[in-house]
C-alpha positions as CSV (number, residue, x, y, z in Angstrom):
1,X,219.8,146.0,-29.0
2,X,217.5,148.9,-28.3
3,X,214.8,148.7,-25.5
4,X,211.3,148.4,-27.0
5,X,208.6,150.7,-24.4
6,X,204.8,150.8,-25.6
7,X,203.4,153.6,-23.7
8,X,199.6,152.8,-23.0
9,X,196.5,153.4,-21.8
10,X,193.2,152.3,-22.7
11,X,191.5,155.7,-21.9
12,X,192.4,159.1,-23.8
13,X,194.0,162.1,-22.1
14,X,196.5,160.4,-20.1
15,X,199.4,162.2,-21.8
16,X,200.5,158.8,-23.9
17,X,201.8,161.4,-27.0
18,X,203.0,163.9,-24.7
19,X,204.9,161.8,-22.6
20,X,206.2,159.6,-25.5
21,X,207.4,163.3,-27.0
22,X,209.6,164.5,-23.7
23,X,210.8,160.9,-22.7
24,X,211.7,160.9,-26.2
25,X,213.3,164.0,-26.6
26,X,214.8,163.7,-23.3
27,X,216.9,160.1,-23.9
28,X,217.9,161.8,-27.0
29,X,219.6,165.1,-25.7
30,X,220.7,163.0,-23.3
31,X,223.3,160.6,-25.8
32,X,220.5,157.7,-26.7
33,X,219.3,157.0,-30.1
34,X,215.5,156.9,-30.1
35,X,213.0,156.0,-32.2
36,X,209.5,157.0,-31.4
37,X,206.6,155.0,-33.6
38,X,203.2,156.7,-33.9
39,X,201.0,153.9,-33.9
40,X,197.7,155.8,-33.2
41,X,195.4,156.6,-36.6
42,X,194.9,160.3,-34.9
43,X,198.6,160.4,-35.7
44,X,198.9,163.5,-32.9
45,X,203.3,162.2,-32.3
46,X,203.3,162.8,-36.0
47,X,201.8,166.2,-35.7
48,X,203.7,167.4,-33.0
49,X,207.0,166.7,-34.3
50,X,205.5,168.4,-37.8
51,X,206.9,165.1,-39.5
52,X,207.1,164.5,-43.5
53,X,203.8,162.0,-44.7
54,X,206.9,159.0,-46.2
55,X,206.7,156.5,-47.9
56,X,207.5,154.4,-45.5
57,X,205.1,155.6,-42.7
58,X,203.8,152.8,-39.9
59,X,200.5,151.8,-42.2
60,X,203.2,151.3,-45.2
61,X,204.9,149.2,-43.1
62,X,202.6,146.8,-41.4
63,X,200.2,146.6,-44.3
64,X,202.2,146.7,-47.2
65,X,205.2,145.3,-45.4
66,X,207.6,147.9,-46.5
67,X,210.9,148.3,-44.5
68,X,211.5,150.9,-41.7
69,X,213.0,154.0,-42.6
70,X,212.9,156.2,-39.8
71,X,212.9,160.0,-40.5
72,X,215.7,162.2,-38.3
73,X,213.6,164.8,-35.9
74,X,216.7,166.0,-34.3
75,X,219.7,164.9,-33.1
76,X,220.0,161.3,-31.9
77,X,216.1,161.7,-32.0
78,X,214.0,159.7,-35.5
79,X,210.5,158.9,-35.8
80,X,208.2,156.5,-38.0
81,X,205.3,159.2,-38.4
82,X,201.3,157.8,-39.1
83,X,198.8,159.0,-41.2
84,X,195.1,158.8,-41.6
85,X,195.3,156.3,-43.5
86,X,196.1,153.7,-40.8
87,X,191.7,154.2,-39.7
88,X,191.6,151.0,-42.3
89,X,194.7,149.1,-41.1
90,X,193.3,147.4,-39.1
91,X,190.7,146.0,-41.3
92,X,193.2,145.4,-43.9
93,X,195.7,143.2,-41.7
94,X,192.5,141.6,-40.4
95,X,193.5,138.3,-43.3
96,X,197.1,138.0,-43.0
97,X,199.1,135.7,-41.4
98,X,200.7,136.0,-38.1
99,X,199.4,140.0,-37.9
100,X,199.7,140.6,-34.7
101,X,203.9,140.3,-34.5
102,X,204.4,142.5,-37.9
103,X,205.8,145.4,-36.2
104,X,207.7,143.2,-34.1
105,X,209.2,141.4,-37.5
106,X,210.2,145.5,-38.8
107,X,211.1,146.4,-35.9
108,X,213.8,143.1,-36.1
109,X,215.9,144.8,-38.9
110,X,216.4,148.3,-37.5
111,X,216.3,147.6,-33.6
112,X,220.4,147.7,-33.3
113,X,220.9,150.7,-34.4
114,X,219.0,152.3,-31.2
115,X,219.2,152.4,-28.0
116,X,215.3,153.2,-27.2
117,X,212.4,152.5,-29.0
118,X,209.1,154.5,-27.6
119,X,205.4,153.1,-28.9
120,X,202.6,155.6,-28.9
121,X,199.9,153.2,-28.4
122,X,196.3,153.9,-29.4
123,X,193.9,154.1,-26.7
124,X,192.1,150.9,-27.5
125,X,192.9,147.1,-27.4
126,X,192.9,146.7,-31.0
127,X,195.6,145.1,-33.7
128,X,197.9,147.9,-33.7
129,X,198.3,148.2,-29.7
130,X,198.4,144.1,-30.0
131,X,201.3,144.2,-32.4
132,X,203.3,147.3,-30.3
133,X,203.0,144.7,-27.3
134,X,204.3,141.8,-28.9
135,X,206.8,144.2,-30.5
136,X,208.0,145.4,-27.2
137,X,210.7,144.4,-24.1
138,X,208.4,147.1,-21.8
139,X,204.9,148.3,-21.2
140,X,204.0,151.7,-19.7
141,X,201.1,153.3,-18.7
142,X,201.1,157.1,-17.8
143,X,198.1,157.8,-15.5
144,X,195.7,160.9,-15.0
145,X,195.1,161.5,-11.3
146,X,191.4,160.7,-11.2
147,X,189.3,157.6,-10.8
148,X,188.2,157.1,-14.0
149,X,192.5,156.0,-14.5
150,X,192.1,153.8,-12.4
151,X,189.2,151.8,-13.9
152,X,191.3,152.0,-17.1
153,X,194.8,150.5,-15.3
154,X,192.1,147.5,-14.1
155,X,191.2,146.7,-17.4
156,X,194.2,147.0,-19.4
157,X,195.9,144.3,-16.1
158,X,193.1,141.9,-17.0
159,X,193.5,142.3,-21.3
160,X,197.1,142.1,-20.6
161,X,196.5,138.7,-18.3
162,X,194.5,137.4,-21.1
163,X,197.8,138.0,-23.4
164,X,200.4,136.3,-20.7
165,X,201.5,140.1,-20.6
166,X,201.8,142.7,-17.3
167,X,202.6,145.9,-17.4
168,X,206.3,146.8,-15.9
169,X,205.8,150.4,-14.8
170,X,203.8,153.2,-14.0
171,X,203.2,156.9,-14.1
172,X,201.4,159.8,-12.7
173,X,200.5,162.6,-14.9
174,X,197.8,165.9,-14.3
175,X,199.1,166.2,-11.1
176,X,198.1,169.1,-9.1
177,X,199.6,169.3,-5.6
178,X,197.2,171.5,-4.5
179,X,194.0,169.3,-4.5
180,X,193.4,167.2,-2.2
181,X,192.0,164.4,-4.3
182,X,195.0,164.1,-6.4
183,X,197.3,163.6,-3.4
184,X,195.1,161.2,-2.4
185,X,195.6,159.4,-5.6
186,X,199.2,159.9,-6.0
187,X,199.7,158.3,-3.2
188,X,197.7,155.3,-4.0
189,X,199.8,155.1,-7.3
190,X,203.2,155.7,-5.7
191,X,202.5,152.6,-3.3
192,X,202.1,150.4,-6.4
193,X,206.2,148.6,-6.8
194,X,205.8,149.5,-10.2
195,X,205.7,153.2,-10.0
196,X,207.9,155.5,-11.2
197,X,208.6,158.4,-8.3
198,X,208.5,161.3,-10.7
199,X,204.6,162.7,-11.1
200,X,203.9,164.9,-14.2
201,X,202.1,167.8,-13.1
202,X,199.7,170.0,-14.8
203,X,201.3,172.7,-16.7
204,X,200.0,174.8,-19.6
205,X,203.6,174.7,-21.4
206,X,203.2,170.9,-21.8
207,X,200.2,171.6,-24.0
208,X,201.4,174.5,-25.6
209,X,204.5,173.1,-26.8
210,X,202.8,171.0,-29.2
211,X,201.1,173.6,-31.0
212,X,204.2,174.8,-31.5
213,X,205.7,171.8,-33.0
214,X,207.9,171.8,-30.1
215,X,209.0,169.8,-27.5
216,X,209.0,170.4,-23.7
217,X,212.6,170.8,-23.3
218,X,212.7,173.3,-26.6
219,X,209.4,175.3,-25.7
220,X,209.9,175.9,-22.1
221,X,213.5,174.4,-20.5
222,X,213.1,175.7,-17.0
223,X,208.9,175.2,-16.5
224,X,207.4,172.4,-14.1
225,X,206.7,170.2,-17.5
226,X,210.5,170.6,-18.6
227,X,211.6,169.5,-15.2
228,X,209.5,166.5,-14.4
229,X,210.0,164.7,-17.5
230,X,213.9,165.1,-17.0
231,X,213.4,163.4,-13.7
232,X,211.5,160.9,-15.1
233,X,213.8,160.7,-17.9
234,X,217.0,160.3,-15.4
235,X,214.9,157.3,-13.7
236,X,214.4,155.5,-16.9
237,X,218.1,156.0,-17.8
238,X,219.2,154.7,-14.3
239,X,216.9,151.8,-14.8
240,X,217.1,150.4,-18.3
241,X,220.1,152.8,-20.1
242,X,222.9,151.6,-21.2
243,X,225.5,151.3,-18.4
């Protein structure tokens, strides 16, 4: 049964797409099937992976309940892409029944045949991050080295509490080793238990690789970006891959 990871964050620019990209693309080249879902309405996973507008994208599937079909990015690698569409999904799963475990029922049937299943959350507590949290076995939450991140883990612990939920681990991201203030906060989130050891740091490639429709490990191989999501890749293997 495949391991179900939301990766969120209530405030934007925290690298939730990016990061769901590379750990993504990483477990795949690495043996493990992996789904990504793109449960944002900006639909930016969608984008980067330049991904066909189906049939059976995410709002077809919690709205109109149509079955998961994920589409093949690469090898070992699928995604269910978004559209703009899902800005009124919300809304329209607003009167059904038990609409908050939806993906979680989908999810049900196609589960098996992977071995990771990676949520890009949308930065808000709204229906669809409800029904990826209900949907999933893990929660992440990738973390820009700056206050303001901070703020945002606080209330995300307290939504979460309100939901009988935590969140299992974190993750820095933007880091820069050469300020002073971002030591100073890597630190802070490295002493947290649930902390991850590998820090993404800041590097141009990263960003450029999506433009390109690319990720990390295709664009770049040997940059800072391509290197710290394979060590953070290797430490979620060790942790929750399949022995």
């Amino acid at each position: 049964m495949g391991k179900v990871i939301s990766i969120s964050n209530f405030k934007g620019g925290q690298l939730k797409t990016t990061s769901t990209a590379n750990i993504g693309a990483y477990l795949a080249l690495k043996g493990y099937r992996t789904l990504l879902i793109d449960l944002d309405p900006q639909f930016n996973l969608t984008t980067l992976f330049n991904a066909p507008n189906i049939e059976t994208n995410i709002f077809k599937v919690l709205v109109e309940g149509k079955p998961i079909e994920p589409v093949k990015l690469r090898e070992n690698l699928f995604i269910i892409p978004s559209e703009l569409e899902l800005v009124r999904g919300e809304l329209a799963m607003f009167p059904m029944m038990h609409r908050e475990t939806r993906l979680d029922k989908a999810l049900g049937k196609v589960k098996s045949d992977f071995d990771f299943v990676l949520i890009d959350c949308p930065p808000s507590l709204g229906l669809f991050t409800i029904n990826a949290y209900f949907a999933s076995d893990l929660i992440f939450v990738p973390l820009e080295c700056e206050y303001l991140a901070f703020n945002g883990l606080k209330v995300l612990e307290r939504a979460l509490d309100a939901l009988e939920m935590d969140i299992d681990r974190i993750f820095a991201t933007k880091y820069d080793g050469r300020k002073v203030l971002h030591q100073s906060f890597l630190e802070t989130i490295q002493a947290d238990p649930r902390a991850f050891k590998t820090a993404i740091r800041t590097n141009v490639a990263s960003a450029e690789s999506g433009t390109e429709h690319k990720t990390i490990f295709e664009y770049a191989p040997t940059s800072n970006g391509a290197i710290d999501y394979k060590k953070l890749g290797d430490e979620i293997i060790k942790e929750y891959g399949k022995a």
